[in-house]
N, C-alpha and C positions, 0 to 999 in steps of 0.2 A: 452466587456466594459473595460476603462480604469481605472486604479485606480489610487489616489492621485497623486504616483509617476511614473503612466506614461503606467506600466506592463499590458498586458492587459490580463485580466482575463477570461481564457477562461475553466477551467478545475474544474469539481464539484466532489471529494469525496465523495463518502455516504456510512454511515454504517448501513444496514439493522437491526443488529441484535447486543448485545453482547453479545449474548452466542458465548461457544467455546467447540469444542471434545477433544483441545489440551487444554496443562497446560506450556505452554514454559516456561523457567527460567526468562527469563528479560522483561517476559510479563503479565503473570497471577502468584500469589500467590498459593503454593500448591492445597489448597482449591476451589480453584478457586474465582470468584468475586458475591457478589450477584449479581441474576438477576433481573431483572426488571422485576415487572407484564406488563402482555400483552398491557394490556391499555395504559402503557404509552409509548409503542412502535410503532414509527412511521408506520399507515398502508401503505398498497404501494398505493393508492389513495393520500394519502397527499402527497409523496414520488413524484409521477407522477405529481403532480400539481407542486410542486417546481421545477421538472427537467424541466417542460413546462415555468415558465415563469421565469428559469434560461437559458434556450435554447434564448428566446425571448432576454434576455440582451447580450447572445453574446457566453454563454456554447458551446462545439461546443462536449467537452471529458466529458465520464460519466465513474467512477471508484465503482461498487458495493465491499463494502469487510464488515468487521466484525467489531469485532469477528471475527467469520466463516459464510460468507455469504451462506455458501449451507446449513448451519443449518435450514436459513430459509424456509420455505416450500411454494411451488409454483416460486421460485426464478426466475424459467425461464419464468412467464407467466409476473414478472415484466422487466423482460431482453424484450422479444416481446413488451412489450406496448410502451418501453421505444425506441425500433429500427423504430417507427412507427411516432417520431418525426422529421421532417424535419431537421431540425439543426444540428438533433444532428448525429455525424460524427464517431464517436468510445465509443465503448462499451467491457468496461474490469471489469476484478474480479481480486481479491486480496486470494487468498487461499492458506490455509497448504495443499492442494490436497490429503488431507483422503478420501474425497466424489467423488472425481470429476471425477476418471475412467467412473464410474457407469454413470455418468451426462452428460460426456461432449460433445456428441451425442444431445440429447436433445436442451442444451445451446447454441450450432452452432447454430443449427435449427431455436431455439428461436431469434435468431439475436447477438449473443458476437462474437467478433472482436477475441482477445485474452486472454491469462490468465499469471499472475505474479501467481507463485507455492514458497511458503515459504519452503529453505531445507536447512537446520544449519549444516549438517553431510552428506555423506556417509557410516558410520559406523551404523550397528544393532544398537549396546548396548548403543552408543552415544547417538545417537537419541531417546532412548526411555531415557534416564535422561536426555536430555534438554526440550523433550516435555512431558514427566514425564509415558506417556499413550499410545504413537503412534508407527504406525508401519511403519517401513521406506520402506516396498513393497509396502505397497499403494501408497506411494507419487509417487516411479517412474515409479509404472503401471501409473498414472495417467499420467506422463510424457512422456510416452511414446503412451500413447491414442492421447491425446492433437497432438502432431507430425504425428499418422500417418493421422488424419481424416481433416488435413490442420488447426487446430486450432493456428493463432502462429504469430507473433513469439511467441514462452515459452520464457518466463524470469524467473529464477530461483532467490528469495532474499535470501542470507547468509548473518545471521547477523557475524561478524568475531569476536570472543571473545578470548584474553588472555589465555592462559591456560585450556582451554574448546572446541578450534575447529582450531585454528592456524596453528598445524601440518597438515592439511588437504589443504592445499593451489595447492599443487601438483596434489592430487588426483582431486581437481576439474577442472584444466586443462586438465587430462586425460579426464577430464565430455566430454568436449568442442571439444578436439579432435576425439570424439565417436559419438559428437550429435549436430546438429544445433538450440541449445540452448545459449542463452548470460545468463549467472551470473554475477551478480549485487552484488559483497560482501560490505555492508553497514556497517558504523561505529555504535558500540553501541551507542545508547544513556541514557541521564540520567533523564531519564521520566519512571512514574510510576515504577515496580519492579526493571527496570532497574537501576533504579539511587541508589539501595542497593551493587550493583557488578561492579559500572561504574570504581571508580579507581582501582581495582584491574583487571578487564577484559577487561578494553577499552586498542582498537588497531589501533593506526592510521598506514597508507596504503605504507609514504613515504619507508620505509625499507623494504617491501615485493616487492614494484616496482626494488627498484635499486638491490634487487638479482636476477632480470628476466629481461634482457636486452633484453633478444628476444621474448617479447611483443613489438606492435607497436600500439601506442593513434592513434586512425582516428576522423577528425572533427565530430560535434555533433550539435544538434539544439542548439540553445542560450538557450530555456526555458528548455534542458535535463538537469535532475538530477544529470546523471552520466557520469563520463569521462570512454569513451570505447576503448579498446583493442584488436587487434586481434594477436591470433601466426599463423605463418607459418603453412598451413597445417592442421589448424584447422577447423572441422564445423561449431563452434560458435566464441561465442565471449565472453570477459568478463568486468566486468565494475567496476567502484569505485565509492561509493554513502557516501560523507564526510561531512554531516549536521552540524556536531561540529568543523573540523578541518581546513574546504575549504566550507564555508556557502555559498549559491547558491541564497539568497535568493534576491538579488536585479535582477533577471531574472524570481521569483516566478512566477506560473500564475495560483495556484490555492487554492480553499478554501473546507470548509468539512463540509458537514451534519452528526451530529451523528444521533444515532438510536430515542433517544429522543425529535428528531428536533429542534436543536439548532445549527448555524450558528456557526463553527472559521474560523474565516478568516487566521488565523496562526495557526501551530499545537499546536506554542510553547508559545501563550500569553492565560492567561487568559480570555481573553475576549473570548466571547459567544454570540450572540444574540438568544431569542428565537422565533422562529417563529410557534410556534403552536396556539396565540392566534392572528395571521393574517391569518389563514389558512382558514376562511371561507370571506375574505375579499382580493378581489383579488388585489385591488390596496396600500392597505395598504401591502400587501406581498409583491407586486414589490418591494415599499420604500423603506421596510428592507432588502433585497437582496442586490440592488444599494447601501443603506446605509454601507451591510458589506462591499463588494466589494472594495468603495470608501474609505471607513477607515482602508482598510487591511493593517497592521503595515507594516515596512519598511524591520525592518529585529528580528533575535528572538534574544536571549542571552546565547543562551548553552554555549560556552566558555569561558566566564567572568564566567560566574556567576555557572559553573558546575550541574545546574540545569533547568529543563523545567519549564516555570510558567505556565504549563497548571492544571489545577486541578484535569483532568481524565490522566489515563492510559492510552495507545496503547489500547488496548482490549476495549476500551468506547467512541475511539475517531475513529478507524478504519487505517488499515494501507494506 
């Protein structure tokens, strides 16, 4: 389905769940965030009805993430119901890859396509003070699960922070030259935790490119996120994802369910609709879908305005 300005909207975000096993820095609070009682968390029956007659308007991409979407439980029996829709074409998850060694057997099976694996570090000790709790074997057993059983491509997201993982830029091409894996190093943003560390740790990409001349950009779909790179000689690939500095969004083609079922058509506007009290009304549910779809803002405002106007965090809106 087309929206206002023309984009045609093909790609549904959902976040099953906001619990998380991590505590990232520019993501969740020490503490972490409260959780929400179970009730008001979308079951995957309402989940299944929206991705059905979000498939019918035109969905083609389904993206389960969080929180931590394998926190949820049964995750894979909603991956299967959801690969049993005609439409629908690609089915990915969004994870820190604590869980997913152990899973991601199962999750094939179940019908997922591929997995985006969140990895801020190389380093032990790094990584256990950006995600406050975590252990950096799991994530690359999981990396290396995912590879050998054909789950793939693995996309690796790095958020790139100032003074916090910069020096590591190197080490992640050595990643790429070991493993047919593409990393996606993403600009901080300055939404929920993040926007307490954005001017001191935001790193825009143009001055890491022009020290690596022997990278080379290959074309890209118009609706990709990220401008990609390959070296000579390398397995993977790597990519630059600049929401704040190089906005992408007049080529956007997608919108997000959070966990409490509530419509953004932009990550970074306030607006919301809800769609919980259409949920037993089937045509009154199409309206609001087509409604957000149709209304999906043009473009956000991070760089003016140094701020997201969304009212949740990453961890409540889903990556």
């Amino acid at each position: 389905m087309l929206d206002s300005y023309g984009r045609n909207i093909n790609y549904l975000r959902i976040s099953v769940t906001d619990r998380c096993n991590l505590r990232c820095i520019y993501c969740m609070p020490q503490e972490g965030v409260k959780s929400l009682n179970h009730e008001d968390i979308l079951r995957f029956e309402d989940i299944l009805k929206i991705v059905k007659i979000s498939a019918a308007l035109g969905i083609n991409k389904i993206r389960y993430t969080g929180g931590e979407p394998l926190v949820r439980k049964d995750i894979d029996k909603l991956i299967y119901e959801t690969s049993k829709i005609p439409q629908v074409k690609d089915i990915s998850i969004t994870t820190n890859g604590i869980l997913l060694a152990d899973m991601a057997e199962e999750l094939k099976k179940a019908g997922l396509n591929r997995v985006n694996i969140s990895l801020d570090t190389l380093s032990g000790d790094k990584f256990r003070n950006i995600t406050r709790v975590g252990n950096l074997d799991k994530v690359m057993e999981s990396i290396y699960k995912c590879l050998a059983i054909g789950l793939k491509p693995v996309k690796i997201n790095t958020v790139l922070m100032r003074g916090i993982n910069d020096t590591e830029f190197n080490d992640f091409l050595n990643l790429i030259r070991e493993l047919p894996v593409e990393i996606r190093f993403i600009e901080l943003m300055p939404i929920g935790e993040g926007t307490n560390m954005y001017e001191k740790n935001k790193l825009g990409f143009t001055q890491i490119l022009g020290q690596h001349p022997e990278l080379t950009q290959i074309q890209t779909k118009k609706s990709s996120t990220a401008e990609i790179y390959t070296l000579k000689g390398a397995k993977g690939k790597i990519g630059f994802i600049s929401p704040v500095s190089n906005k992408f969004c007049s080529d956007c083609n997608k919108i997000r369910l959070t966990s409490i079922g509530t419509i953004k058509p932009c990550l970074h506007s306030k607006e919301e609709i809800n769609l919980r009290e259409y949920l037993n009304d089937e045509v009154r549910l199409t309206a609001a879908l087509k409604d957000a779809i149709l209304n999906k803002p043009f473009e956000h405002h991070l760089q003016e305005e140094n701020n997201s106007r969304s009212i949740k965090g990453m961890s409540q809106i889903g990556g």
